[in-house]
ZATI-5728 format. One line per field, with one value per atom (N, C-alpha, C): residue number from 1; residue in one letter; atom name; x, z, y. Coordinates in Angstrom, 3 decimals, padded with zeros to 6 digits, m for minus. Each point is the difference from the previous one (the first is absolute). Layout:
<atoms>
n (NUM, ...) .
res (a, ...) .
atom (CA, ...) .
X (X, ...) .
Z (Z, ...) .
Y (Y, ...) .
</atoms>
This chain:
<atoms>
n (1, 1, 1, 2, 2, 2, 3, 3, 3, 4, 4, 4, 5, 5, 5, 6, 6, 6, 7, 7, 7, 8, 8, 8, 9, 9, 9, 10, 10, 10, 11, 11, 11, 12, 12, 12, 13, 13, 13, 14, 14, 14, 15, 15, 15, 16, 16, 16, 17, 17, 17, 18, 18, 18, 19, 19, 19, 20, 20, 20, 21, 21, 21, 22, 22, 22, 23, 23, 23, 24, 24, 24, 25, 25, 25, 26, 26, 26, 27, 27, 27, 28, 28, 28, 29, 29, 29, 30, 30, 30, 31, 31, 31, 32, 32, 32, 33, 33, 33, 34, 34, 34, 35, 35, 35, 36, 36, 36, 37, 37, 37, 38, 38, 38, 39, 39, 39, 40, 40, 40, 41, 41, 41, 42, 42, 42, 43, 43, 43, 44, 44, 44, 45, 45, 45, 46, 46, 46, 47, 47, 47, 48, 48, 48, 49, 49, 49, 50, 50, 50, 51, 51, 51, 52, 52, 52, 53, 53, 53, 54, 54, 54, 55, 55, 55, 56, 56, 56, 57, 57, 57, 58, 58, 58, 59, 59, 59) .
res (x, x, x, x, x, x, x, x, x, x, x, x, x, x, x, x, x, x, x, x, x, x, x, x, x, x, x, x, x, x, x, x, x, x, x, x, x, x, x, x, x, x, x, x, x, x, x, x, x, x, x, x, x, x, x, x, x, x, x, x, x, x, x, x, x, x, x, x, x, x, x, x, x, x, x, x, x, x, x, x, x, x, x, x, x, x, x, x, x, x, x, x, x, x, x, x, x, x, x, x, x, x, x, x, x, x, x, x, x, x, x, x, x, x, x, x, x, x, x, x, x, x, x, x, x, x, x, x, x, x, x, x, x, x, x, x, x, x, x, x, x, x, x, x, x, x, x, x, x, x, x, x, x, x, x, x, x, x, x, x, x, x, x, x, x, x, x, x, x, x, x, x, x, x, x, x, x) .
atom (N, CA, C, N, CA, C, N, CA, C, N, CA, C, N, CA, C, N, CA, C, N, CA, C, N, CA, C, N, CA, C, N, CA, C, N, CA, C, N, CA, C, N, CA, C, N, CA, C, N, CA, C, N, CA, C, N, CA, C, N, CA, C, N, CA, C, N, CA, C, N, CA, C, N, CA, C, N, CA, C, N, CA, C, N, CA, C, N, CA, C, N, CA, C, N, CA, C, N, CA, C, N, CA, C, N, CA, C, N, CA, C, N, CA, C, N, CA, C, N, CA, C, N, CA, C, N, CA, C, N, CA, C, N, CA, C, N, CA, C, N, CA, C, N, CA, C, N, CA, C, N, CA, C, N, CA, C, N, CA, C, N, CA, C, N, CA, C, N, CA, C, N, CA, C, N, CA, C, N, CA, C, N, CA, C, N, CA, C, N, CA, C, N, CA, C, N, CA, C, N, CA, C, N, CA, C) .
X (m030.460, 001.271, 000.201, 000.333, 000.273, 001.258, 000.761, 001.914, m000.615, 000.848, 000.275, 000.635, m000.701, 000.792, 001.472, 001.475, 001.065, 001.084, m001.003, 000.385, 001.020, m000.797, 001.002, 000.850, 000.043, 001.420, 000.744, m000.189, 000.906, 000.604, m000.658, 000.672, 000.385, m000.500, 000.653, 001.856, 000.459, 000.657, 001.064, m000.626, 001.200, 000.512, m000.695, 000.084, 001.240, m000.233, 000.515, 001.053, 000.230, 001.255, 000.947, m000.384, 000.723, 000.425, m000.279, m000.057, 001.455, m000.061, 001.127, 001.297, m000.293, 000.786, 000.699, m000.010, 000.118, 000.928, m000.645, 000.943, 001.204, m000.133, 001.540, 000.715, m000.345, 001.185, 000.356, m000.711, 001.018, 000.393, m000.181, 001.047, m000.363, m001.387, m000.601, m000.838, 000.421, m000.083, m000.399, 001.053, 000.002, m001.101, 000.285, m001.257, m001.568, 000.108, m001.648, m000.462, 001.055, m000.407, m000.386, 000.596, 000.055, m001.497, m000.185, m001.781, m000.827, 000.349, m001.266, m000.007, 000.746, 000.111, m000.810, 000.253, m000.689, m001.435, m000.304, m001.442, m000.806, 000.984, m001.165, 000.068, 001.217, m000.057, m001.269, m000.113, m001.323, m001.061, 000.148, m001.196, m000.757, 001.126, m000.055, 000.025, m000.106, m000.313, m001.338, m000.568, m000.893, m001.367, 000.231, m001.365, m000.049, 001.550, m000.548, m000.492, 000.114, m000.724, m000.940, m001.180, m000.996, m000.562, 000.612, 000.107, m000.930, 001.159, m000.215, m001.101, m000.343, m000.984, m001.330, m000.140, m001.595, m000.373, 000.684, m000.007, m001.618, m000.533, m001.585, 000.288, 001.831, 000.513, m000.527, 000.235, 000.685, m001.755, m000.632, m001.628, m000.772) .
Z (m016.372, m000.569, 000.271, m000.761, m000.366, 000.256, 000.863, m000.019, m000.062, m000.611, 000.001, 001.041, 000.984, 001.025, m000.257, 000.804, m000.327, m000.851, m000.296, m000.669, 000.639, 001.482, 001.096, 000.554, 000.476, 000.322, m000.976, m000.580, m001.702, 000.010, m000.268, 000.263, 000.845, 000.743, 001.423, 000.405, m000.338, 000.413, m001.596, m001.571, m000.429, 000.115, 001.235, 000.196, 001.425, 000.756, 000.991, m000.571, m001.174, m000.310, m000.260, m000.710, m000.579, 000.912, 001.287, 000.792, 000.541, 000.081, 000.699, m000.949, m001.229, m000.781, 000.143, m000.059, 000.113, 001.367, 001.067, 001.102, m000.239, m000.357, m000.168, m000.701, m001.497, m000.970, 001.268, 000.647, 000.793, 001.284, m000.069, 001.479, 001.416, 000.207, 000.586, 001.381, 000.809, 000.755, m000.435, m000.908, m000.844, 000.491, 001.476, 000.611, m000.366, 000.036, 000.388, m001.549, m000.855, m001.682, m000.543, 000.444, m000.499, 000.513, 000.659, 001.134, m000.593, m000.334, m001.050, m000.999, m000.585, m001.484, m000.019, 001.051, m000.064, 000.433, 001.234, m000.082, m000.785, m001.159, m001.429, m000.685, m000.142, m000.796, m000.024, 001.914, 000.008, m000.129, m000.080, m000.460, m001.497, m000.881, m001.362, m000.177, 000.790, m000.522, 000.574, 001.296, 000.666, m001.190, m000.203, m000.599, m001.775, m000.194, m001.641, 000.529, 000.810, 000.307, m000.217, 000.970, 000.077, m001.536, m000.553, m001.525, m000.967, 000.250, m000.609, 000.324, 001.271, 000.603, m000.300, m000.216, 000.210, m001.512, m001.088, m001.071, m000.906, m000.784, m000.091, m000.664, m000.578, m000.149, 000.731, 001.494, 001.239, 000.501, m000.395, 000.772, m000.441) .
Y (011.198, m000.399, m001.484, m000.837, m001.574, m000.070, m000.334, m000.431, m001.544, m000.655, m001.809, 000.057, m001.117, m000.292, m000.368, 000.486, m000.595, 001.231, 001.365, 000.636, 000.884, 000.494, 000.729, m000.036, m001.267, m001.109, 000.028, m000.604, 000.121, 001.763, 001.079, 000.933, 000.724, m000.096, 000.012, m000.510, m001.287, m000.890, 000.485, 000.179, 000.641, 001.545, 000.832, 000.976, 000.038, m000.663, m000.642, m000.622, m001.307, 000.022, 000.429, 001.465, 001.013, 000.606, 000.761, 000.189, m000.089, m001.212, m001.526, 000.298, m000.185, m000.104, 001.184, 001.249, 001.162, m000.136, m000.685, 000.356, m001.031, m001.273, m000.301, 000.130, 001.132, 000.495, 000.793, 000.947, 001.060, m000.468, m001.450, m000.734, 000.974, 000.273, 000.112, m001.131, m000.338, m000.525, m001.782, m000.633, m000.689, m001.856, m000.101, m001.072, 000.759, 001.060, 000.151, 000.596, 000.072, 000.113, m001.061, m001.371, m000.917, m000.682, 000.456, m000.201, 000.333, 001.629, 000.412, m000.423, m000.215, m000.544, m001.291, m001.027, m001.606, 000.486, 000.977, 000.074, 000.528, 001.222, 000.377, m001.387, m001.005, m001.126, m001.235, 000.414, m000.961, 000.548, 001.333, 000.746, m000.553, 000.509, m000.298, m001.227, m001.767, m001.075, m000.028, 000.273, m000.091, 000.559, 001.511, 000.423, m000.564, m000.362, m000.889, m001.473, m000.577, m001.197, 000.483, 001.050, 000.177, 000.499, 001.056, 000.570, m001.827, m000.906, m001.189, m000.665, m000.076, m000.776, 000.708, 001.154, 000.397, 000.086, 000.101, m000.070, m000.374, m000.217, m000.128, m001.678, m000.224, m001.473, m001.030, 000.718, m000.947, m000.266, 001.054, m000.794, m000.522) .
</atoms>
């Protein structure tokens, strides 16, 4: 099996956002929603950098 590097992170991190998101519609411990939410966020810039960078463009 072939994943593009950047692919897991990437879903990973909008899986994890949702996640987040989910806990602060239900005002669920509203500091540590707002946590998960920024660490799927850097999830999802982190693995499209990589998404971008390994590209067959970029080499």
């Amino acid at each position: 099996m072939n994943v593009r590097e950047g692919t897991i992170p990437t879903a990973l991190g909008t899986v994890v956002t949702g996640v987040g998101a989910t806990l602060v519609a239900k005002r669920v411990a509203p500091m540590v929603a707002a946590g998960v939410v920024g660490f799927g966020a850097a999830h999802i810039v982190l693995g499209a950098i990589d998404l971008v960078h390994h590209t067959k463009h970029w080499r």
